[in-house]
C-alpha positions, 0 to 999 in steps of 0.5 A, spaced: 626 314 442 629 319 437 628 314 431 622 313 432 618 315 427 623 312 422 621 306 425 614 306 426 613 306 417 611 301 414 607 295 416 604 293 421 600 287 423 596 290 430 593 283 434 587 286 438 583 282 442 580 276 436 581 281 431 588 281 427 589 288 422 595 290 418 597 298 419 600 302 414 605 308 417 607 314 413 613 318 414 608 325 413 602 322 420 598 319 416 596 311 417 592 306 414 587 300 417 586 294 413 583 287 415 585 282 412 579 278 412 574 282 409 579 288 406 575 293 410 579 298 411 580 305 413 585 311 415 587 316 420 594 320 423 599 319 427 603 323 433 609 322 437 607 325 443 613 325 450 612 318 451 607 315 447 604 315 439 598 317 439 593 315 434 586 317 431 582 314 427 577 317 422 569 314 422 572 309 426 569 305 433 575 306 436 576 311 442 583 311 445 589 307 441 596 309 443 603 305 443 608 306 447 615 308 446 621 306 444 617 303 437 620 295 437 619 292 431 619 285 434 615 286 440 611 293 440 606 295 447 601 299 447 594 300 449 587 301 445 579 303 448 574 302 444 567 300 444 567 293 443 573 291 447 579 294 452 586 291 451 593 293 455 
C-alpha cells in the first residue's frame, strides 16, 4: 500500500451505475471528473486514509466516494453514495 499514491495518477475510466466518467489523479491530491458524453466536468481532492482513498468533490451531487486499498489498476473496488444512486 505504500505505492498507492504513485499508482493512483493518472486516468481512470469510473463505471458507476449507467453512467461511465474518466478521473484524472494528480500527485499534489487533486482530481478531475470528466463525462465523456457530454464533457461536463468537474473537480475536487484526494486523500490516503488507513484503508481507503477518500474522495471529495466540489459542487458535485455526490456524497460519499471511497476506493479501497491496494490501488489495482486492473480491477479497482470501492463504493460511492450519492443522491441518484448507491453502489458497493
Amino acid at each position: 500500500m505504500a505505492d498507492d499514491a504513485r499508482e493512483l495518477v493518472g486516468t481512470w475510466t469510473v463505471h458507476f451505475m449507467r453512467w461511465t466518467w474518466e478521473y484524472t489523479f494528480t500527485a499534489d491530491g487533486k482530481v478531475t471528473w470528466r463525462d465523456p458524453l457530454n464533457n461536463e466536468s468537474g473537480a475536487g481532492r484526494w486523500a490516503l486514509m488507513g484503508s481507503i482513498v477518500n474522495l471529495t468533490w466540489t459542487d458535485n451531487p455526490t456524497e460519499k466516494e471511497t476506493w479501497n486499498r491496494p490501488i489495482r489498476s486492473g480491477d479497482q473496488t470501492g463504493w460511492c453514495s450519492a443522491s441518484y444512486g448507491r453502489k458497493n
